[in-house]
Every structure is written in structure tokens, then in C-alpha cells.
C-alpha positions in Angstrom: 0.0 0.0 0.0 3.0 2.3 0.7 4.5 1.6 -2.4 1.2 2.2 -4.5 0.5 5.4 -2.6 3.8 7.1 -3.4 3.6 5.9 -7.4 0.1 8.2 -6.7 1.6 10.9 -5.4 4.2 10.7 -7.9 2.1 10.6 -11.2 -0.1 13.1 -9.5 2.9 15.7 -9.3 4.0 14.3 -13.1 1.1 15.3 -14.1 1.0 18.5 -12.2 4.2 19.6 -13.7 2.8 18.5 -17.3 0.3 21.2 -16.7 2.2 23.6 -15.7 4.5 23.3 -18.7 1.8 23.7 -20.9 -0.3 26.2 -19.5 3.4 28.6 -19.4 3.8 27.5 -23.0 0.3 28.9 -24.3 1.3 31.9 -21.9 4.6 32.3 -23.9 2.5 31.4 -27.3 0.1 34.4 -26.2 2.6 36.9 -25.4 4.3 36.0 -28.5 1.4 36.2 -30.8 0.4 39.2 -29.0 3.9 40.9 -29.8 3.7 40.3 -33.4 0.3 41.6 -33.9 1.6 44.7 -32.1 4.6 44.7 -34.3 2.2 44.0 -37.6 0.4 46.6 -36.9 2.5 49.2 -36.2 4.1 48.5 -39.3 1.0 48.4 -41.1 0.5 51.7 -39.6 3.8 53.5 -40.7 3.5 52.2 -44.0 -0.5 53.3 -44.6 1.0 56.7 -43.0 3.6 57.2 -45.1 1.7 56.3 -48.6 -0.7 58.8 -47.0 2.2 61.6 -46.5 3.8 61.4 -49.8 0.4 61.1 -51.3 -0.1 64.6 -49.5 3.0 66.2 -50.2 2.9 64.7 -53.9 -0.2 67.2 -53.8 1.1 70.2 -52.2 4.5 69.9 -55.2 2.1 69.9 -57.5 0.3 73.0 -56.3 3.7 74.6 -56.1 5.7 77.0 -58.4 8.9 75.2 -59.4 10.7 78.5 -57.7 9.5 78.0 -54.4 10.9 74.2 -54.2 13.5 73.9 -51.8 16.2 76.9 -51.5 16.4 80.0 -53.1 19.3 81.0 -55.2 21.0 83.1 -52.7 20.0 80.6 -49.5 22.1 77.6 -51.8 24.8 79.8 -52.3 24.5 79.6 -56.2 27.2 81.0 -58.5 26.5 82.7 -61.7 26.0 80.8 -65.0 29.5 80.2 -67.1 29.5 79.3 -70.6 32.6 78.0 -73.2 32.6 76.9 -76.7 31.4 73.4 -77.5 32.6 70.7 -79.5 31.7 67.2 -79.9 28.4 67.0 -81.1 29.1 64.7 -84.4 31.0 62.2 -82.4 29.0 59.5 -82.0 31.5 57.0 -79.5 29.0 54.2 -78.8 30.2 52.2 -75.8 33.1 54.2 -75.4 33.9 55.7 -72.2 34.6 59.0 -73.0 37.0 61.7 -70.2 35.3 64.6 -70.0 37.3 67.9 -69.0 34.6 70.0 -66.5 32.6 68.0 -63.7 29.9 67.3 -65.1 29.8 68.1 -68.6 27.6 70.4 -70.5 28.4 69.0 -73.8 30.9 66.7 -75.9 31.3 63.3 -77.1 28.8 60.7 -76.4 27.0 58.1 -77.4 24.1 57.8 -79.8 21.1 56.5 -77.9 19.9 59.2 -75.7 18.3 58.5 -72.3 14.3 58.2 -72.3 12.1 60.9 -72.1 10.1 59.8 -69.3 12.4 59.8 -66.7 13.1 62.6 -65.1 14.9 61.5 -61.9 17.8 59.2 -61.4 19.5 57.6 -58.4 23.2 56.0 -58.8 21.3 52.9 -58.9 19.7 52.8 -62.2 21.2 56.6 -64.0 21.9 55.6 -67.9 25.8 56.6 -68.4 26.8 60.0 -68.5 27.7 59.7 -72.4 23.9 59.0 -72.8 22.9 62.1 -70.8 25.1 64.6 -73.0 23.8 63.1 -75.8 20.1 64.5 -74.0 21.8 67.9 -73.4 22.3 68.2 -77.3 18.5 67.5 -77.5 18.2 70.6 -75.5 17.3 68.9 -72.0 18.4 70.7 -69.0 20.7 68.3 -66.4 20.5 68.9 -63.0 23.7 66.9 -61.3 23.3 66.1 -58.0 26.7 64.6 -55.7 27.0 62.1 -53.2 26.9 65.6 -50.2 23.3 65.5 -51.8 22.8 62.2 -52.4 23.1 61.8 -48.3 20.8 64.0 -47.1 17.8 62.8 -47.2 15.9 66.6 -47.1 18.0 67.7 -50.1 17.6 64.4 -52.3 13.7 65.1 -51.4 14.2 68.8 -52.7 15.8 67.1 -56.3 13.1 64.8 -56.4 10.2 67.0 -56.1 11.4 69.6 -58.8 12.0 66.4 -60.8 8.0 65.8 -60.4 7.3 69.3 -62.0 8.8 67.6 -65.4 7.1 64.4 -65.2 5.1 62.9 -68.4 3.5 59.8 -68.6 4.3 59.8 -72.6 6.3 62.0 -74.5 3.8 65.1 -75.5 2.5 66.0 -78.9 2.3 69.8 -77.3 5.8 71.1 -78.7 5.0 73.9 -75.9 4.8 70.7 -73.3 7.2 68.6 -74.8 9.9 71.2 -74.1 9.0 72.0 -70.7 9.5 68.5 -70.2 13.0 68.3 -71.2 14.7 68.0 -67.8 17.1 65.2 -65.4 17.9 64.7 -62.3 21.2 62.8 -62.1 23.9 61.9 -59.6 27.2 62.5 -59.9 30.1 60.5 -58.5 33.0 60.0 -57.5 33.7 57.5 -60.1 32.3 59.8 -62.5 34.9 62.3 -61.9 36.5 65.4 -60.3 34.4 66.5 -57.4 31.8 70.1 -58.3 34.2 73.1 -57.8 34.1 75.0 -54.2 32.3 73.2 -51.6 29.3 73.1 -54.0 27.1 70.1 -54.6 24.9 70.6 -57.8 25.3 71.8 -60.9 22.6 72.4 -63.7 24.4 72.1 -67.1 22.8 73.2 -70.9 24.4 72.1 -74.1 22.9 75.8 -76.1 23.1 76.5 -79.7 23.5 80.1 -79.7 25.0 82.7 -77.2 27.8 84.2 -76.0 31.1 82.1 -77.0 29.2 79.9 -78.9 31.3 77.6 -81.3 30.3 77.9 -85.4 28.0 74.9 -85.6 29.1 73.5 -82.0 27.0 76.1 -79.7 28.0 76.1 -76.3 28.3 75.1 -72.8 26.2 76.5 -69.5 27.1 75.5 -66.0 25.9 77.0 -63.0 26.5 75.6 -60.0 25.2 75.6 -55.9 25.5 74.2 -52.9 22.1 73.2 -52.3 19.1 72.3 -54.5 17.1 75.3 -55.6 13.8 75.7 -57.5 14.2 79.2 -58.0 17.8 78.8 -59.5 16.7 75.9 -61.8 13.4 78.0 -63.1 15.7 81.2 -63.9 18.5 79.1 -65.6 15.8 76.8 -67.7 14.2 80.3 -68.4 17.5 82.4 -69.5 18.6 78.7 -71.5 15.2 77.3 -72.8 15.3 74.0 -74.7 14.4 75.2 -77.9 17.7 77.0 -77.8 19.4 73.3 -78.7 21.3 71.9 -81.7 19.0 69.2 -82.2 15.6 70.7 -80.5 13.2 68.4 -82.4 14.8 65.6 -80.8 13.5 63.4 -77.6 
């Protein structure tokens, strides 16, 4: 009987412990599930706030004047527009690498597929090569190059961005009035592409023109400006003064 009684108490506290075990283990399984629902919503949360956000500001760029994007000219330090005689626009070097002499370049050799109309902003990620985009300047596009200073902040990238939105067109215009206005990129520039932008500064908006000052018989010329922070108002008064219709090839995407 002793012996019986004690394999009883024994199974009793087996058994005990068994539920004990498992009623912790749905407590942990609770808590855990509980945790991740938290978690999945919060994200779920951020996520429907943020499409909500840019959906909002998307709105508020497009009720805004170009000029009033990020700074103005004499807030981002901006230095007055230089031109020089161009050369290179009958040398086609597909797939050549081609060393251009001013970071970045407003004109020169480059390669004979130009890149696409619709885009208007690039990240290092997925920008065409430089040798496409000077082929877009001789089309009479307006580059704005970004660096990495800009590339880093996330405020200033979001300035480029937005006046890249100003330019956007789902197809490529049969409006020649629209179709100009449209003629506009946003591209980094890096150190792999080059020598650093001149002076502490950290864009440059470059023009490949056909007539002006120093213009080259047949060659046009070049139009750099640069500053050291992304501004609408600079980028509205140098498209303005440098309009794509002043171009070598202006009928051109």
C-alpha cells in the first residue's frame, strides 16, 4: 500500500508539472502572438502613414511654383551661369567611355542612344551613363547633377526629387509647348564619375545651347551653373535664361 500510494503521489505531481509546462507554453505562445500583432500593426501603420504623407505632399509639389521648391538662389549659395565653346556634337562613341574635362559636362562626345524621355529623376542605382545624358543635353534637355553631399541627405535628395516631379510625363507630348517643358534630369554625380563640383558646392545644372555668347560655329555652347544646395528658383531662372528650344537638335527626344 505504501508503495502504491507514493507511485500516486508521484504521477499526481507528473502530471501537475505537465500542466504547468503547458499552461506557461500557451502563456509564452500568447505573449508572443500578442507581440507580433503589435509589431504588424504598427508596421502596417507607418507604411499606410507614409503612402498617406507622400500622397499629401505629392499634392502640395504639384500646387507649387517650381521657384518655391527647396532653396532660393541666394539661400544655396548659387554661383552665376559660365558658358565655353562646345565641341563634340558629331561624335558619336558608342560604348566608349569617353574623359570629360569639367565636372559634369555640359556638352561633348557621347554616345548615340539618348536617355528616355520619361524619366526625369535618377539615383546612382539605375542613372543611364553619363555619355547618354550629354547626348540629352544636345537634344536641349536641362541636367541637373546632384553629388554624393546630396545624395546623403535625405531633405536635399527630397528637394531634387520633387522639382523632378514638375517635369514628369506619362508619354512624350505631342504639345511642342509641353514637350519642351519637359525636357529636364535629375542625375547623380560621383566620384567614379569624376572630379568633385568646384568650391564646396554640390549641384550643378548644365545646358548644351546653340547660340550665345562664345558659342562655337555649328558647336554652340556650354552653360554650367553651379550651388550648394538644390534650388527651384535657380533651376526655373537658368531653364528660363537657357530654354530647350535653344538646342542643336531641339526636335529631338
Amino acid at each position: 500500500m505504501a508503495k502504491s500510494s507514493k507511485d500516486r503521489d508521484r504521477a499526481e505531481r507528473i502530471e501537475q508539472m505537465r500542466r504547468e509546462t503547458a499552461t506557461a507554453e500557451r502563456r509564452r505562445t500568447l505573449v508572443v502572438v500578442a507581440i507580433c500583432g503589435v509589431v504588424a500593426l504598427a508596421i502596417i501603420g507607418a507604411t499606410g502613414w507614409k503612402l498617406y504623407s507622400d500622397q499629401q505632399r505629392a499634392q502640395e509639389v504639384a500646387g507649387t511654383e517650381l521657384a518655391d521648391l527647396g532653396e532660393s538662389a541666394s539661400a544655396a549659395g548659387c554661383t552665376d551661369a559660365t558658358t565655353k565653346p562646345a565641341e563634340g556634337s558629331a561624335d558619336h562613341l558608342d560604348g566608349q567611355d569617353v574623359d570629360y574635362p569639367d565636372s559634369p559636362p555640359a556638352f561633348g562626345a557621347h554616345w548615340s542612344n539618348a536617355a528616355e524621355y520619361e524619366r526625369k529623376f535618377y539615383t546612382d542605382a539605375d542613372r543611364p551613363e553619363v555619355e547618354r545624358i550629354v547626348h540629352n543635353l544636345e537634344h536641349g534637355y536641362t541636367v541637373l547633377w546632384y553629388d554624393e553631399t546630396i545624395a546623403a541627405s535625405d531633405a536635399d535628395l527630397q528637394a531634387v526629387r520633387e522639382m523632378a516631379a514638375k517635369f514628369e510625363r506619362e508619354t512624350v507630348p505631342t504639345d511642342v509647348g509641353a514637350y519642351d517643358e519637359g525636357k529636364f534630369i535629375a542625375a547623380p554625380w560621383t566620384s567614379a564619375d569624376g572630379d568633385a563640383f568646384p568650391d564646396g558646392t554640390h549641384v550643378a545644372l548644365t545646358r548644351w545651347a546653340a547660340e550665345g555668347d562664345d558659342s562655337a560655329q555649328g558647336q554652340g555652347l556650354g552653360v554650367t551653373q553651379y550651388c550648394t544646395r538644390p534650388s527651384g528658383e535657380a533651376l526655373a531662372d537658368f531653364m528660363a535664361e537657357w530654354p530647350a528650344s535653344n538646342a542643336l537638335e531641339p526636335g529631338a527626344a
